[in-house]
C-alpha positions as CSV (number, residue, x, y, z in Angstrom):
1,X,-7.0,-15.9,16.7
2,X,-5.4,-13.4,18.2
3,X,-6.0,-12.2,22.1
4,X,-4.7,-9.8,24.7
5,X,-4.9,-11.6,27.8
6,X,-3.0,-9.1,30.5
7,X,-2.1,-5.1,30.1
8,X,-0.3,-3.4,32.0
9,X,1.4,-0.3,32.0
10,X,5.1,0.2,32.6
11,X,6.1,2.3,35.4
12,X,9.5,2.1,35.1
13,X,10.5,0.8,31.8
14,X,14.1,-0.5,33.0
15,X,12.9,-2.8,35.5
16,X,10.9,-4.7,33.5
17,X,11.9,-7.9,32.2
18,X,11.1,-7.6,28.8
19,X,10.1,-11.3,26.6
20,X,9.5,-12.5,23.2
21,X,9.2,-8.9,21.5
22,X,9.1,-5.4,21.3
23,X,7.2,-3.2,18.8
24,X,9.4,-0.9,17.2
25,X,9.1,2.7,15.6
26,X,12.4,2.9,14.0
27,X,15.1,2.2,17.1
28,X,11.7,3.6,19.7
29,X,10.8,0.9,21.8
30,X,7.1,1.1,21.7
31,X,6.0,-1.8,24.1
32,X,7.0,-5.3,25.0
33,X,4.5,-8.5,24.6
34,X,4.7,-12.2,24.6
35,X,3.4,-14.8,21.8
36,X,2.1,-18.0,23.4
37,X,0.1,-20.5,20.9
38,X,-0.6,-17.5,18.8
39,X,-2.1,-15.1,21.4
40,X,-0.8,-12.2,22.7
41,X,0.1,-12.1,26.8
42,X,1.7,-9.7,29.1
43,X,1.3,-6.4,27.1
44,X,3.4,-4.0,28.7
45,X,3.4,-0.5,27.3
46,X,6.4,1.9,27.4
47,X,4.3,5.5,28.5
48,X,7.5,7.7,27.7
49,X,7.2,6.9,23.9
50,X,3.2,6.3,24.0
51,X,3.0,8.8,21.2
52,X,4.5,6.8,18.2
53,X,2.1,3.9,19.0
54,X,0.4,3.0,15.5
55,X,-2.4,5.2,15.2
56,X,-6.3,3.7,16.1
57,X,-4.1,0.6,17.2
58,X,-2.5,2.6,20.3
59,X,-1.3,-0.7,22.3
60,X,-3.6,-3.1,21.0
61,X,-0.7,-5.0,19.4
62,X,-3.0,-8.3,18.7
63,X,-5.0,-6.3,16.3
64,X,-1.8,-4.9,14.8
65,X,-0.1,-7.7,14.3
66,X,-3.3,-9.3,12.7
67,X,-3.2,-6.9,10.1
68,X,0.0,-6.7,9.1
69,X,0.4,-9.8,7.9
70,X,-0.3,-10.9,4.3
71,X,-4.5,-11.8,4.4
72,X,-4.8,-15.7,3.7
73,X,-6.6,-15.1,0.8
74,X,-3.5,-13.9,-1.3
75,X,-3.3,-15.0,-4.9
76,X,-0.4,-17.7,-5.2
77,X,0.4,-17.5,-1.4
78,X,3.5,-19.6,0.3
79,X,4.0,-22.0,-3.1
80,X,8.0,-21.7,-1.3
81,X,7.7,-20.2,1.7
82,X,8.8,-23.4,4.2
83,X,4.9,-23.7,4.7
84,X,4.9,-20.8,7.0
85,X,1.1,-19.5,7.6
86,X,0.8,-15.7,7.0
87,X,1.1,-14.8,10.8
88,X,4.1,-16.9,11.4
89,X,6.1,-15.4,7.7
90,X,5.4,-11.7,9.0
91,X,7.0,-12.6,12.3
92,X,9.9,-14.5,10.7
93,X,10.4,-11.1,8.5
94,X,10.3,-9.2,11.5
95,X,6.7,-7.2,10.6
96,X,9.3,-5.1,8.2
97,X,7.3,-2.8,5.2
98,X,8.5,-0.3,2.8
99,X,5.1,1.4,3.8
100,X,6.1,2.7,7.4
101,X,9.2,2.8,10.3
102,X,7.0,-0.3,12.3
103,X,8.9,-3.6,12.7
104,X,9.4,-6.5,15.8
105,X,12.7,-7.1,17.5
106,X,13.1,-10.1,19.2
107,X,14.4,-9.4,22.4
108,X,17.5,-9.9,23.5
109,X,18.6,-9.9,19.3
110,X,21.1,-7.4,18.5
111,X,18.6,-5.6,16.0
112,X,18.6,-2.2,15.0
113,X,16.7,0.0,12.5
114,X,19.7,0.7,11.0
115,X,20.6,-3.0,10.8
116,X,17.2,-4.3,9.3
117,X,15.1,-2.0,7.6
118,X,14.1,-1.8,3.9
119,X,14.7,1.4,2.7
120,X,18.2,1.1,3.1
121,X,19.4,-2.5,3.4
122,X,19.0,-4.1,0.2
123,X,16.3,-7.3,0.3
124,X,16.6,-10.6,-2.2
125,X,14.3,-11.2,-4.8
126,X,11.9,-14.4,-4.1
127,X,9.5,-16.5,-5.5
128,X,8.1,-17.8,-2.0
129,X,4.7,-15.4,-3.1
130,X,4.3,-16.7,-6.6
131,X,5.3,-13.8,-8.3
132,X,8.8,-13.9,-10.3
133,X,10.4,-11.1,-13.2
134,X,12.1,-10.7,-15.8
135,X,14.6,-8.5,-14.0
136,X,18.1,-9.4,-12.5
137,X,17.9,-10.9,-9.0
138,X,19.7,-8.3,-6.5
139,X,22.2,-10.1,-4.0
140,X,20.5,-9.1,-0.5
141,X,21.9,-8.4,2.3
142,X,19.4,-9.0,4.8
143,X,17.4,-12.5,4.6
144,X,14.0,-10.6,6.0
145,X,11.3,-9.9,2.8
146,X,9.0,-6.3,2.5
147,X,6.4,-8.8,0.7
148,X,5.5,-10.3,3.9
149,X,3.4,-7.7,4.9
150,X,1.5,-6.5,1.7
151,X,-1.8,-5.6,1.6
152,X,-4.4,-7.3,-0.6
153,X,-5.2,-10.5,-2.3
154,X,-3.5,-10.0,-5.3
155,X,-0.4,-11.3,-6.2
156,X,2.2,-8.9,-6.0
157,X,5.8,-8.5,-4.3
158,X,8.5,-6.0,-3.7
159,X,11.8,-6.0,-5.7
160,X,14.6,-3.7,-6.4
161,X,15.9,-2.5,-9.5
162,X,19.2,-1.7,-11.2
163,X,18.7,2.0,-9.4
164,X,18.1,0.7,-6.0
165,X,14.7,2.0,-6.4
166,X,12.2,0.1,-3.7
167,X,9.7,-1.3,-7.1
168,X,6.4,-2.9,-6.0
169,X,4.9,-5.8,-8.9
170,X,1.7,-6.3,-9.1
171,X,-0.1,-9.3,-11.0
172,X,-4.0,-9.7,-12.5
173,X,-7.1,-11.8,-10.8
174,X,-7.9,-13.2,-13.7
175,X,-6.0,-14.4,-17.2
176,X,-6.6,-10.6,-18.6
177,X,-4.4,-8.0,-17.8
178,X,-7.2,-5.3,-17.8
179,X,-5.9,-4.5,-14.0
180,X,-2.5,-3.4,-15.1
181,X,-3.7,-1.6,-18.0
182,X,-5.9,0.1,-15.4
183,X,-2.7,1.4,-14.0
184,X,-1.4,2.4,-16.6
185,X,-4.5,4.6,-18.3
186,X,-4.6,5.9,-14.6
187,X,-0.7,7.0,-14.8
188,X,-1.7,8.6,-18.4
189,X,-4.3,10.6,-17.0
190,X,-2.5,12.7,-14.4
191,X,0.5,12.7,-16.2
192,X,-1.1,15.0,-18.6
193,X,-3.4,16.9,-17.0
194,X,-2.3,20.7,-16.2
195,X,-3.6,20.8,-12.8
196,X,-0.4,18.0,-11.3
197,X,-0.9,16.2,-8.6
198,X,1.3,13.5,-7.4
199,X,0.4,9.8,-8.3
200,X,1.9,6.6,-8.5
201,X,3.6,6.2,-11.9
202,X,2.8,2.5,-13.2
203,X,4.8,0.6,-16.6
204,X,3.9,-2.6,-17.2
205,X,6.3,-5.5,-16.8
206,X,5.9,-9.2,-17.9
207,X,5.6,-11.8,-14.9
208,X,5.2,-15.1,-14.7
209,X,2.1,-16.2,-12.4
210,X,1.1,-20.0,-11.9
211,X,4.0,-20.7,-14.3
212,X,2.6,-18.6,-17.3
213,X,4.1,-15.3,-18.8
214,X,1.2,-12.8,-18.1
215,X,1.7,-8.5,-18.3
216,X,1.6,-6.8,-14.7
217,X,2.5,-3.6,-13.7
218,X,4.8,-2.0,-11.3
219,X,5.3,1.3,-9.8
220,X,8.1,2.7,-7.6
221,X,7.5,3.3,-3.9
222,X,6.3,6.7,-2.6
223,X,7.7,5.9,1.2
224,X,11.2,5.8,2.3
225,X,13.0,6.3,5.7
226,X,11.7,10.1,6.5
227,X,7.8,9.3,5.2
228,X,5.6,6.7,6.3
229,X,2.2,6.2,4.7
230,X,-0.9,6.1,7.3
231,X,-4.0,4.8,5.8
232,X,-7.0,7.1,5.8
233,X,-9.1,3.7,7.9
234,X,-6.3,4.1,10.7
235,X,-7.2,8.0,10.9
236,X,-11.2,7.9,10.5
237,X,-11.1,5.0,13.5
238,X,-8.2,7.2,15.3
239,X,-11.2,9.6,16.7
240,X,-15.3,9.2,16.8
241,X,-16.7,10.6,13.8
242,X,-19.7,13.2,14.3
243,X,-23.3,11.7,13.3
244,X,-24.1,14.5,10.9
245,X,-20.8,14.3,8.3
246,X,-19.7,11.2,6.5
247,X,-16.2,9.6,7.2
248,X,-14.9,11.0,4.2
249,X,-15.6,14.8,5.4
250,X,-14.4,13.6,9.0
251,X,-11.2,12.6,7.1
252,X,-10.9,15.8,5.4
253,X,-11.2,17.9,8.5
254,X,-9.1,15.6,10.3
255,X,-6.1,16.5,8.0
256,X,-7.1,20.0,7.7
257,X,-6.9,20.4,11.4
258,X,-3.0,19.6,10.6
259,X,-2.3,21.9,8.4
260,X,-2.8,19.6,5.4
261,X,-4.9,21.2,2.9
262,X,-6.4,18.5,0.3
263,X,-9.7,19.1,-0.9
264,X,-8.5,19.8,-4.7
265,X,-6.9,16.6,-4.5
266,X,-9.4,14.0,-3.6
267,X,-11.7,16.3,-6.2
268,X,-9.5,15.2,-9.2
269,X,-8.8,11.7,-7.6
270,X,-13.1,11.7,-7.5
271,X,-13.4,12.5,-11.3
272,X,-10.4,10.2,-12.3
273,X,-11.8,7.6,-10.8
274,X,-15.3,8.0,-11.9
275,X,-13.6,8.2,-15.8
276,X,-12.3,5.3,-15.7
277,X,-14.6,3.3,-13.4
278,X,-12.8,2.6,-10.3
279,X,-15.2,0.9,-8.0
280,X,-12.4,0.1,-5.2
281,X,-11.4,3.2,-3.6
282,X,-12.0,2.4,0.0
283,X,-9.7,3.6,2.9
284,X,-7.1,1.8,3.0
285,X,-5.7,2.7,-0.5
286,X,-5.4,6.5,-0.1
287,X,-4.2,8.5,3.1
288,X,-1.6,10.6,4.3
289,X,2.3,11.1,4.1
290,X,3.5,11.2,7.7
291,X,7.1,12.3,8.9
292,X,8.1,9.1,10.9
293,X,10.3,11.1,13.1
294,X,8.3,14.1,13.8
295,X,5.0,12.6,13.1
296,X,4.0,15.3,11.0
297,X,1.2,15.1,8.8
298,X,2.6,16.4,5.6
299,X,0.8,15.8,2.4
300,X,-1.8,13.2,0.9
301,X,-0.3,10.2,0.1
302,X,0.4,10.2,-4.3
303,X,-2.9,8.3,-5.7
304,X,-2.1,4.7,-5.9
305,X,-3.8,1.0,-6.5
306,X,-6.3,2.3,-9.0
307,X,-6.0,-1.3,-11.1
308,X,-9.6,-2.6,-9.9
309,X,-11.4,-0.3,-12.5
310,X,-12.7,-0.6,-16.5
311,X,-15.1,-3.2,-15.5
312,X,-12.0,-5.6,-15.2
313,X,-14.2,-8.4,-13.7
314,X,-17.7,-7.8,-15.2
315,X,-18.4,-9.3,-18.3
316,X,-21.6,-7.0,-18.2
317,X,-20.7,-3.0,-19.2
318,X,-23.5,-1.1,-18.5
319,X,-24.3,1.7,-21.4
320,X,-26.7,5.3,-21.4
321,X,-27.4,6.5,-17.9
322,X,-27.2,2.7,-16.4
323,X,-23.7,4.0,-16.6
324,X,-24.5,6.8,-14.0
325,X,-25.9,3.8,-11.3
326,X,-22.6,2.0,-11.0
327,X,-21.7,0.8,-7.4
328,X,-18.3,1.0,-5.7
329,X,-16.9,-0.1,-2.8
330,X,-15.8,3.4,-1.3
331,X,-16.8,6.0,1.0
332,X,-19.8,5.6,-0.3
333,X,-21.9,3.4,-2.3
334,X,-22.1,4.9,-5.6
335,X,-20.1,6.7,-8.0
336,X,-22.7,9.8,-8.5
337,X,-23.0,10.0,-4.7
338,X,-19.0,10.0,-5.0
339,X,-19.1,13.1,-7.8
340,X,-21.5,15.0,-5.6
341,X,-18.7,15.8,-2.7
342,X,-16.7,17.3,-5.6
343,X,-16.5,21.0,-5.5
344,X,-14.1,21.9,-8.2
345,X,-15.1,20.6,-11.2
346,X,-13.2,21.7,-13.6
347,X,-9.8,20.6,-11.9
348,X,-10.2,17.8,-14.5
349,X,-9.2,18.8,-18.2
350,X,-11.3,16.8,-20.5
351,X,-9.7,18.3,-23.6
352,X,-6.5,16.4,-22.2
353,X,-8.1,12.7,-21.7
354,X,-6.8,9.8,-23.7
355,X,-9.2,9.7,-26.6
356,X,-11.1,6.1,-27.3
357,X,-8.4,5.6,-30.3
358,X,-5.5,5.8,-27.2
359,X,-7.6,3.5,-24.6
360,X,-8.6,1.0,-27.9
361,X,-4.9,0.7,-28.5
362,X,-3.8,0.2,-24.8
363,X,-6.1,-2.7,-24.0
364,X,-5.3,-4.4,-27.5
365,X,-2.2,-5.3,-25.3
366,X,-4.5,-7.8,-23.1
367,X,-4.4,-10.8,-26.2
368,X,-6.8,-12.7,-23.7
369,X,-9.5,-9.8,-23.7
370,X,-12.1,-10.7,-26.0
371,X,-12.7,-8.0,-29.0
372,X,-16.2,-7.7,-28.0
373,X,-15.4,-6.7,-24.4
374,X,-12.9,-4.6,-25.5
375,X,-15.2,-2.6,-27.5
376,X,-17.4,-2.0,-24.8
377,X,-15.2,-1.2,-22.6
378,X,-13.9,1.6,-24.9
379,X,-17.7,2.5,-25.4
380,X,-18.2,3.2,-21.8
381,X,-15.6,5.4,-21.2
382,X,-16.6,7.4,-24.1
383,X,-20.0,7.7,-23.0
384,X,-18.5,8.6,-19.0
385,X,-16.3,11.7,-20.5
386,X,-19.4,13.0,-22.1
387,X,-21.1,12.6,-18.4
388,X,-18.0,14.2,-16.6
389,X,-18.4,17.4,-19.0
390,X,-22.0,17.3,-18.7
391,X,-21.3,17.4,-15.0
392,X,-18.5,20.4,-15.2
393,X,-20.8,22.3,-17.2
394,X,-23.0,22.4,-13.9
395,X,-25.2,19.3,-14.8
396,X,-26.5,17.1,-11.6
397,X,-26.1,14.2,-13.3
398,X,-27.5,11.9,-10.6
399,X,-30.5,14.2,-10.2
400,X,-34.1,13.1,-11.7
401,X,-34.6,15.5,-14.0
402,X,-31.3,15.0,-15.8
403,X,-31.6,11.0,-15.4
404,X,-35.1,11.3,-17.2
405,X,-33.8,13.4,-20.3
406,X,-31.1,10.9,-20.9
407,X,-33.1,7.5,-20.9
C-alpha cells in the first residue's frame, strides 16, 4: 500500500534536489517524490505549475499512482510480463496512456514528452497482457506499452494499425462474445439516429484469449496529443457536491459552469443505454474532453465502453414490466430512476432502431450463445423499445399506475 509520509511545498523549485521522480503534464514538471518499498516519501510540489495537477488528485501522487496502474484483477494479467506486479509494470512504462498528457520521468533521465509519449511515437505490439491479433505487428520505436495503464478487468490492449491509428482491443468475460456484440449494436444505434452525437465506433476483430480464437471488438482512440479525457469520478470528487442534487446533476452543472453544454447528450446516452440494457455506466466510463494545454473543458467525451449490456452475464432475462426493475451500477440504482433525469425524450428515433430481425442476426455471430438465450435476449429488447416509446409518448413508466396496467 501506498503512503505519503512527508509534504512539503517547494519554495524555490531550483534548489531542490529532486529524487526518484517527477510527475509530468506533458514536458510541466508537476512535483517531485520518492519510491521507497512501495511508499511514497518526500512529496515536494512545484506551486508555479500547481494548476495542471490531476484533478481531485491535486498532489496526492500515492493515490495517483495507485490508480493508474492496471487493477490486479485483469483478465489474463502478466502471462509475459517478466513477473512485474501491476504497480511496478506502470512504473517500468513510465505511467504513459493514450487517455491523457500524465507520465513519470525518472530523474536525472534524458526524457521528454516529445521523446516518449504515445500519440506520436509508435509503441510495439505485445502479448505480456494476454491479448494477441490477427493484425501485423508494428516495429516500435519506444519499448514503454499504453496497456499498462488500462482501466478495467477485462482483457484488452492498445495496438496500432496500418493508419497509425492509436486502436484499443477489447476481449469477453466469458466464452460468449455478447460484450463485443454489445459494442457493436451500440455503434449501430448512433450511427443511424438523426440527432448525431459523437460515439466510439466499435468492429469486431478475432483475438486469441487463453490460447483460443474468440471475436472482440475494437474501436479507435478519441484522445490524442491536444485532448485528454478526464473522467466524470475525478470532477464530481474535484468539488463537494450540494446535499439536495445527485452527483449526476452536480456533474452537469459542473461542466455547464465551463461553457460545456451537455444535457441532450447524456439524454440520448440515457435512452441508448436503457435499449439495450446497459447496467455499467458508472463514472469512470463517460466525462469530458479537456485541452491538455489550455485546460479547457471542451466537449463530453464520445460515448464509449458500452459492452457490459444485453444481459451478457445473466442467464436469467427478465420479461413484461420485470423488465422496467432492472438494476445498474450507475449514478443511480436503477434504470427507470436513470430515464427519469431525461428531459428530451424524443432525441431518440425509435423508427430508426435495429429491428429484432437485425439484433437476431448480429448475436447469431456468438456460436457459443445458446439459441434459447439468444431468443430472449432478442425478446427483451423488443419488449424495452415498446417501453421507450411508451415513455416518449409521455408515459411514467416507473410510476404505479402505469406499472399496474402492464402486469
Amino acid at each position: 500500500m501506498l503512503v505519503i509520509k512527508n509534504m512539503l511545498p517547494v519554495r524555490n523549485w531550483r534548489e531542490f534536489l529532486l529524487t526518484n521522480y517527477y510527475l509530468m503534464h506533458k514536458n510541466r514538471k508537476l512535483l517531485a517524490f520518492a519510491i521507497e518499498n512501495k511508499s511514497v516519501i518526500e512529496v515536494k510540489v512545484n506551486e508555479t505549475e500547481k494548476k495542471f495537477l490531476p484533478i481531485f488528485y491535486g498532489s496526492d501522487i500515492a493515490h495517483w499512482l495507485k490508480n493508474r496502474s492496471i487493477p490486479a484483477t485483469r483478465q489474463g494479467l502478466l502471462k509475459t510480463s517478466a513477473k512485474l506486479d501491476p504497480f511496478d509494470l506502470m512504473l517500468a512504462n513510465l505511467g504513459l496512456s493514450l487517455t491523457d498528457a500524465y507520465w513519470l520521468k525518472p530523474v536525472g533521465s534524458n526524457y521528454t514528452w516529445e521523446s516518449v509519449n504515445l500519440y506520436t511515437n509508435d509503441f510495439r505490439d505485445t502479448m505480456s497482457l494476454d491479448l494477441t491479433d490477427n493484425r501485423a505487428n508494428i516495429a516500435g520505436t519506444t519499448n514503454f506499452l499504453p496497456s499498462a495503464s488500462l482501466k478495467g478487468d477485462l482483457a484488452k490492449k492498445w495496438l496500432i494499425d496500418e493508419n497509425g491509428t492509436r486502436i484499443l482491443v477489447k476481449g469477453n468475460y466469458s466464452d460468449t462474445c455478447i460484450q463485443s456484440l454489445s459494442e457493436i449494436l451500440a455503434t449501430q444505434i448512433y450511427s443511424t439516429q438523426p440527432c448525431q452525437m459523437e460515439f466510439a465506433p466499435y468492429s469486431l476483430i478475432t483475438i486469441s484469449s487463453n490460447g483460443t480464437k474468440i471475436t472482440g471488438c475494437m474501436c479507435p482512440n478519441f484522445t490524442n496529443d491536444k485532448l485528454e479525457f478526464i473522467p466524470a469520478i475525478d470532477i464530481v470528487n474535484s468539488a463537494k457536491c450540494p446535499n439536495n442534487i445527485s452527483y449526476f446533476q452536480f456533474y452537469l452543472q459542473i461542466l455547464e459552469s465551463h461553457n460545456v453544454l451537455c444535457r441532450d447528450f447524456y439524454d440520448m446516452e440515457i435512452m441508448v443505454d436503457y435499449i439495450i440494457t446497459n447496467t455499467d455506466r458508472h463514472f469512470h466510463n463517460f466525462g469530458v474532453l479537456r485541452h491538455s494545454d489550455t485546460l479547457e473543458y471542451v466537449k463530453p467525451a464520445p460515448v464509449f465502453d458500452s459492452g457490459n449490456s444485453m444481459f451478457y452475464k445473466s442467464e436469467y432475462i427478465p420479461t413484461g414490466c420485470k423488465l422496467l426493475d432492472i438494476q445498474v451500477t450507475s449514478f443511480y440504482k436503477k434504470e427507470v430512476k436513470l430515464l427519469s433525469q431525461v428531459r428530451k425524450r424524443d432525441l431518440v428515433d425509435v423508427r430508426c432502431l435495429p429491428d429484432t430481425d437485425d439484433v437476431y442476426r448480429l448475436f447469431q455471430r456468438d456460436v457459443f450463445l445458446s439459441e434459447d438465450k439468444r431468443m430472449r435476449i432478442v425478446k427483451a429488447y423488443e419488449e424495452k423499445v415498446r417501453f421507450l416509446e411508451d415513455f416518449q409518448n409521455g408515459a411514467d413508466i416507473w410510476g404505479y399506475q402505469y406499472l399496474k396496467q402492464h402486469k
